[in-house]
C-alpha positions in Angstrom: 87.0 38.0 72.3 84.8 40.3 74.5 87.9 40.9 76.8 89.8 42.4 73.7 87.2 44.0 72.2 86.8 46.1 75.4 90.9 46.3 75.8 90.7 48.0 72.2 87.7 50.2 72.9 89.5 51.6 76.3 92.6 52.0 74.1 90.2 54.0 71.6 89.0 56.4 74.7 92.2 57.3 76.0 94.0 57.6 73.1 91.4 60.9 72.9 92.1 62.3 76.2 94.6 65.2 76.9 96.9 64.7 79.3 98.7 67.0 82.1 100.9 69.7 81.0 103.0 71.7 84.2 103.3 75.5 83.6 105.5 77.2 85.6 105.6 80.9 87.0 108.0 83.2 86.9 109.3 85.9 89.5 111.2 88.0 87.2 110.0 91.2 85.5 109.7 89.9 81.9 110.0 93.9 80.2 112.1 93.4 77.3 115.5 95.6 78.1 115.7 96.6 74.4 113.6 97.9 72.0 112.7 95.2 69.6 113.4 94.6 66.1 110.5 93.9 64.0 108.5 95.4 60.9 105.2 95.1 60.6 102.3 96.1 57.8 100.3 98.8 59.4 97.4 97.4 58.2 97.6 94.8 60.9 97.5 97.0 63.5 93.8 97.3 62.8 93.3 99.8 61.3 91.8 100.3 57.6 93.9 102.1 54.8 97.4 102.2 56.3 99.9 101.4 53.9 103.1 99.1 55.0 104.8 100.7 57.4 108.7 99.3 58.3 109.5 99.7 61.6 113.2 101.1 61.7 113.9 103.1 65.7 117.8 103.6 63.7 116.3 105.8 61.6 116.5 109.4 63.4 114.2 107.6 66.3 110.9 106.4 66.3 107.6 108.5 64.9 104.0 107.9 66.0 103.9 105.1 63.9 106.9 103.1 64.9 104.9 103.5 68.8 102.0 102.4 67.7 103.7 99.2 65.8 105.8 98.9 69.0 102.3 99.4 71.6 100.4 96.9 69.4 102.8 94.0 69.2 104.3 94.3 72.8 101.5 96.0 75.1 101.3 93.4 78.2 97.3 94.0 78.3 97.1 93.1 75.1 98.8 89.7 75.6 96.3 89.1 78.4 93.6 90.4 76.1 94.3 87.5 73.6 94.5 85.0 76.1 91.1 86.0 77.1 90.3 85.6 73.0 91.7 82.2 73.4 89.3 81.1 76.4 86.3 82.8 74.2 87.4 80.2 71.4 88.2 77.5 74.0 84.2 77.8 74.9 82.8 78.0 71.9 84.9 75.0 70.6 83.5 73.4 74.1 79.8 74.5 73.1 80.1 72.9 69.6 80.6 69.8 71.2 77.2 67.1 71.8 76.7 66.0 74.9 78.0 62.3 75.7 75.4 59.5 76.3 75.3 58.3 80.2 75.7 54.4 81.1 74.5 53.2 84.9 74.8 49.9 85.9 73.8 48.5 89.2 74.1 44.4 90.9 72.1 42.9 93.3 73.0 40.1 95.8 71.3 37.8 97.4 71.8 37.9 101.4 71.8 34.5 101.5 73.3 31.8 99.1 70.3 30.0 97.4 71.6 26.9 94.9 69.3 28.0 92.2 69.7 32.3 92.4 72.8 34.1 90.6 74.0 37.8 91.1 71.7 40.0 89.2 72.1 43.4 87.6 71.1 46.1 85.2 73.0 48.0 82.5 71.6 50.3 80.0 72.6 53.3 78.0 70.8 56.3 78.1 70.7 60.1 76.3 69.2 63.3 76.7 67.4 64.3 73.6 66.7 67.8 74.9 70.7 68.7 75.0 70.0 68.3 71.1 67.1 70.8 71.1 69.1 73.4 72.4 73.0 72.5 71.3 72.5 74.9 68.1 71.4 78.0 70.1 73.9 77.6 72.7 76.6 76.6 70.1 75.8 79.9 68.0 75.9 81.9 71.6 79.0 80.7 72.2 80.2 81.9 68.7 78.8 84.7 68.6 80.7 85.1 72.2 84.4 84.6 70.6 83.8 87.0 68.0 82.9 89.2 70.4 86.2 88.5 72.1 88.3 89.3 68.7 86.4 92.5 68.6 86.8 93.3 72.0 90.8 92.8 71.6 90.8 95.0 68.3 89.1 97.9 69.8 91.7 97.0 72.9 94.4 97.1 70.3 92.7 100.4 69.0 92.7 102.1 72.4 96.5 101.1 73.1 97.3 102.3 69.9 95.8 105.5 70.9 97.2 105.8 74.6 101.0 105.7 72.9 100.1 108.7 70.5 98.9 110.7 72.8 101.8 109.9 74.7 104.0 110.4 72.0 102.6 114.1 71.5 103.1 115.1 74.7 106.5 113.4 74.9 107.3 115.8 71.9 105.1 118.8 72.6 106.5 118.5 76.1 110.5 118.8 74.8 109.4 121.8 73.1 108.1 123.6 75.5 111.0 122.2 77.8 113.1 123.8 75.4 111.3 126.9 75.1 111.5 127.3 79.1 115.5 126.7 79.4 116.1 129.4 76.3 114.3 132.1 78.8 116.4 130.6 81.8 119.6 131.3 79.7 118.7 134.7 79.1 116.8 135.8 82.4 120.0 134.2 84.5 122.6 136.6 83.6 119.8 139.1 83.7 119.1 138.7 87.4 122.6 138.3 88.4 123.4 141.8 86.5 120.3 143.7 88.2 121.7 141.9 91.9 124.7 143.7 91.1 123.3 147.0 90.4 121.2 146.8 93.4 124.7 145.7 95.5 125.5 149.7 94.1 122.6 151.2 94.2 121.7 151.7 90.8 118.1 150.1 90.6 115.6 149.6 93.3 114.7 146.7 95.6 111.6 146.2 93.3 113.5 145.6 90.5 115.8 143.4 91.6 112.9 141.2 93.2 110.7 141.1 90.3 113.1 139.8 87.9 114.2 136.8 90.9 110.7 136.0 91.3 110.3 135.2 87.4 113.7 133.4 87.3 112.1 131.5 90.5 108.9 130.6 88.7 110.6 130.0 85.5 112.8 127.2 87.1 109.4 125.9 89.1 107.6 125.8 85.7 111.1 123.4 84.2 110.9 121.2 87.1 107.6 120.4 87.1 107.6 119.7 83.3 110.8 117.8 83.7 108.3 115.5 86.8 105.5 115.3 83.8 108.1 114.8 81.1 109.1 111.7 83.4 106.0 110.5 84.0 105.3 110.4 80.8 108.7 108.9 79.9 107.8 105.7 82.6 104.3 105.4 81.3 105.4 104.5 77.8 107.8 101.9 78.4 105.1 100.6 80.8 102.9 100.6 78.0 105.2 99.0 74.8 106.1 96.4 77.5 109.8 98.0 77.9 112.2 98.4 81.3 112.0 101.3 83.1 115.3 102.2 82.0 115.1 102.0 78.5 115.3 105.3 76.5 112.8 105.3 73.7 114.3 107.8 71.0 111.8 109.8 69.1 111.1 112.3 66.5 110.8 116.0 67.3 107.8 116.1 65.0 104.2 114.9 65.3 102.9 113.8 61.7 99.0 113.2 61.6 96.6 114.1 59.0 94.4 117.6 59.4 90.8 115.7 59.7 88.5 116.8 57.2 85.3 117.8 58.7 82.9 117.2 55.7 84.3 114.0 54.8 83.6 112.6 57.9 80.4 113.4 58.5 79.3 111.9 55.4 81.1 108.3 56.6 79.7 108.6 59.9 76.6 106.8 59.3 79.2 103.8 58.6 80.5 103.9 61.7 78.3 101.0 63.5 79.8 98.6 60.6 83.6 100.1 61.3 84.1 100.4 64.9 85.3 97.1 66.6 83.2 98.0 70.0 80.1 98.3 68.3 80.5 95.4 66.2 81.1 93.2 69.5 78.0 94.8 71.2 76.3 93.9 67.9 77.6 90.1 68.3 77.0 89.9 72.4 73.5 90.8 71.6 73.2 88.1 68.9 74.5 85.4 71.4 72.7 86.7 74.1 69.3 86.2 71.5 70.3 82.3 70.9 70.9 82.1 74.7 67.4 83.3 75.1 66.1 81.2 72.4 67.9 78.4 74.0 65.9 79.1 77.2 62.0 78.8 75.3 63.2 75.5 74.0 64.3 74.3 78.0 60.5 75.0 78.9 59.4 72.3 76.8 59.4 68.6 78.4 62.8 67.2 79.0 63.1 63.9 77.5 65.3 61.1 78.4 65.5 57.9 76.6 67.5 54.8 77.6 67.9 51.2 76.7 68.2 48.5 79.8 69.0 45.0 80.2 69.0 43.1 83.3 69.0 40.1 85.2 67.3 39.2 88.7 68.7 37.0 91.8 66.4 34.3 90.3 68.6 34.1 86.7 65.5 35.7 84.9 66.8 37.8 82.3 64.9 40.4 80.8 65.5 43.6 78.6 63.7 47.1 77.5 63.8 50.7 77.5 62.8 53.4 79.7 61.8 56.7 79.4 62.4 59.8 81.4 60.2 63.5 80.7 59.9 66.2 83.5 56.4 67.8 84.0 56.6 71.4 82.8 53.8 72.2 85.8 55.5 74.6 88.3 58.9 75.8 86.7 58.5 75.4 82.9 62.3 77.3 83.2 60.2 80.4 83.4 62.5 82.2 85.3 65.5 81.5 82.9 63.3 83.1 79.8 62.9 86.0 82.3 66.3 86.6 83.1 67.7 85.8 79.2 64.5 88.2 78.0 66.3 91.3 80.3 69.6 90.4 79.4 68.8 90.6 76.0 67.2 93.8 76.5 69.4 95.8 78.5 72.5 94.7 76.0 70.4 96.3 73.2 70.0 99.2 75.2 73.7 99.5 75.7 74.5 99.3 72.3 72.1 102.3 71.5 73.8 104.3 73.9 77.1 103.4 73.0 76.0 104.1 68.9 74.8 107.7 70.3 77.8 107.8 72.6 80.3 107.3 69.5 78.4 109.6 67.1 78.3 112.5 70.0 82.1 112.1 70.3 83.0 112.5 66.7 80.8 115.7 66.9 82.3 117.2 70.0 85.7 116.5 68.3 85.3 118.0 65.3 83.8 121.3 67.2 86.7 121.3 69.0 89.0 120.9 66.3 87.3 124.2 65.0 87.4 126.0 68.1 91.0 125.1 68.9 91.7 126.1 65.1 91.0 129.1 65.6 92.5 130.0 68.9 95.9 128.2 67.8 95.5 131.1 64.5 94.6 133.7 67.2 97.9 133.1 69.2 99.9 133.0 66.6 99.2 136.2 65.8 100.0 137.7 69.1 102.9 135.8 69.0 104.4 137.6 65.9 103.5 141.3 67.9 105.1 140.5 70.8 108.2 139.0 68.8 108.1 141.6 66.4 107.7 144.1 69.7 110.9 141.8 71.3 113.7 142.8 68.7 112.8 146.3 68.9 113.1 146.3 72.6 116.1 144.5 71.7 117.6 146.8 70.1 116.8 149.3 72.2 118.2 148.0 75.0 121.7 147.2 73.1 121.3 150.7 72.9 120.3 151.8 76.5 117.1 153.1 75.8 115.3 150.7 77.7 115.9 149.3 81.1 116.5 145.0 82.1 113.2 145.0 83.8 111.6 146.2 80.3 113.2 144.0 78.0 112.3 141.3 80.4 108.7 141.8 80.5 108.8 141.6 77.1 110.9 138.1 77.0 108.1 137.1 79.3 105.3 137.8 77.4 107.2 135.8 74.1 107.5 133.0 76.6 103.7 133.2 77.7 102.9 133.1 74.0 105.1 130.7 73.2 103.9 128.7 76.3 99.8 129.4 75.0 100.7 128.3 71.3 102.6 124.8 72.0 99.5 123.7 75.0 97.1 124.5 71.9 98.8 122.6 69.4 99.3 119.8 71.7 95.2 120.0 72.3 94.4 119.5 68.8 97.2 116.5 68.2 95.6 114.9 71.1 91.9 115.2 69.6 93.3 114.0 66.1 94.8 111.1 68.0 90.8 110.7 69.2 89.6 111.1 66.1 91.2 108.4 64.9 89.9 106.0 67.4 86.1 106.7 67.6 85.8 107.3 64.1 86.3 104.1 63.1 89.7 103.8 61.3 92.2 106.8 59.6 90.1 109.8 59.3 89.3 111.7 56.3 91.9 114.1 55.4 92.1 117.6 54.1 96.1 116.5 53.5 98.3 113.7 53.7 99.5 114.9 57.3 100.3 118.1 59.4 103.0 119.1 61.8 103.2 122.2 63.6 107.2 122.0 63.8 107.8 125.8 61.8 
């Protein structure tokens, strides 16, 4: 009876354990060769107050949207991210766990045989009580710890979602001004070839002719090295949606976010330690880091273990009773733990205050230099219109012979400075609305719907 009763408890044991799983590893790039099809509600991305979004890259391309859907689902970081999520959970499911009682058993022989001695032993069960003390602090830690690890991965999420806007504006602000660049090569190439062949007759000088060949030569420098940036850019957001290098990712020639509304959000920015995902996970760190230290006072306190034993001597007495096990807080009294749990504590509420002043500061310096670039961008388009307005006269003129190639040219190249100035300043403020919606805390408040600068 005692032999099965054991055979079903092992059974019991076992039946509980988890058993081996192989996992093997791969030496092949895993980028996926074609961009996906799925459609996703924006609001999953993480962000509060975006209606449904379908993503659909057949429909004229991609906007800043579709990358951000595409970034957030597909990122590679991010899948490491969330495995690191699942090993945050893995612990605290770990921590929730009680500790398991301890058995020892020991046997004693006799060197030599005596008629009336037997094999004696002792077997007993025992537990440490003070694993209970502490088990709820360090099972809240460890809580608080994986929700600190699903805030961690939405402000990851937030931050990818970021990197492939900005990327996506300069992907499109870049063509433009790609475009702009090859329009002036079009017109300055005949241009130079016409002046070599007036200097071939002697009809214009040597300075002239060099002048306008030392524009066409910067003008093609200035188209190469945007092409070189244009690529960059190109490789770094397949790297980043988890794509081959070789995929083409189509998008729209038009950048639609909202124009942020100043006032508005500085009157929801004393919300933003309850909306932004890194804040809320310094919020829970510190709380598990304050169980953890908790956890520690309790450990200072006598550690009790209590056990039951029953044995038997070599002289076949039997006997049973308990024993009882408690450390002498005297020299350690887990002093030092408190200490180093105490500063811990402390320095992550220090980081959190300067992460809060951090995050309001950036919202500030954004918004000042949404002003400032405001009114610049208004500025240069102003000059703009003269010098365009100033073009088709010297057009004209020219079509008329009243001006000379090296005049009409000058003023081509002052268009194309302008033209040059407005797009770099429109691509600045995208870029700091892309910003502003990461550090504020979620979509910004908006004078309108959305803007684009694409006249």
């Amino acid at each position: 009876m005692k032999s099965m009763t054991s055979a079903l408890v092992l059974t019991a044991v076992l039946a509980g354990c988890a058993t081996y799983q192989p996992l093997s590893l791969s030496d092949k790039p895993s980028w996926k060769t074609e961009i996906p099809r799925i459609q996703i509600p924006a609001e999953n991305l993480g962000f509060p107050s975006l209606p449904p979004h379908a993503f659909n890259p057949d429909a004229g391309g991609l906007d800043i949207t579709d990358v951000a859907i595409l970034a957030v689902t597909n990122n590679p970081d991010l899948k490491l991210a969330r495995d690191d999520a699942g090993i945050a959970h893995a612990q605290a499911f770990s921590a929730s766990l009680l500790p398991d009682p301890q058995l020892s058993m020991s046997a004693d022989y006799k060197r030599e045989p005596d008629p009336g001695s037997s094999r004696g032993y002792t077997v007993g069960p025992s537990y440490d009580f003070m694993a209970l003390v502490t088990h709820a602090n360090l099972e809240g830690a460890a809580k608080h710890d994986a929700t600190k690890a699903d805030l961690n991965l939405l402000w990851q999420e937030w931050q990818v979602i970021s990197q492939a806007r900005v990327l996506y504006i300069r992907l499109v602000e870049g063509n433009r001004l790609l475009a702009a660049l090859q329009d002036m090569r079009v017109l300055l190439e005949p241009r130079v070839l016409d002046v070599e062949r007036a200097l071939a007759k002697g009809l214009v000088t040597f300075d002239v002719s060099n002048s306008l060949e030392t524009s066409l030569f910067d003008l093609r420098k200035q188209i190469s090295d945007l092409k070189k940036s244009q690529n960059q850019y190109s490789h770094d957001l397949n790297n980043l949606l988890g794509l081959a290098p070789n995929v083409v990712v189509p998008l729209k020639d038009d950048v639609d976010l909202p124009v942020p509304d100043a006032a508005a959000i500085k009157g929801v920015l004393q919300q933003l330690p309850s909306r932004r995902p890194d804040l809320l996970a310094l919020k829970s760190g510190f709380d598990a880091q304050d169980n953890r230290y908790r956890a520690a006072i309790l450990a200072q306190f006598p550690s009790l273990n209590i056990g039951i034993t029953r044995a038997r001597d070599t002289s076949n007495v039997s006997s049973q009773g308990f024993n009882v096990s408690l450390s002498i807080p005297i020299f350690n009294r887990n002093q030092g733990s408190i200490a180093i749990e105490k500063a811990t504590r402390q320095r992550l509420r220090d980081e959190y205050q300067q992460r809060v002043n951090v995050a309001f500061a950036d919202v500030d310096r954004l918004l000042r230099d949404q002003e400032l670039g405001n009114e610049q961008l208004q500025q240069s388009r102003a000059r703009l219109k003269e010098v365009e307005s100033q073009l088709s006269l010297t057009t004209k003129a020219f079509k008329a012979n009243n001006v000379d190639t090296l005049t009409l040219a000058g003023i081509e190249a002052q268009r194309l400075t302008k033209k040059t100035e407005e797009i770099t300043l429109e691509q600045a403020l995208l870029e700091q609305r892309a910003a502003l919606l990461s550090v504020i805390g979620g979509e910004i408040p908006a004078q309108s719907k959305a803007s684009t600068y694409h006249e």
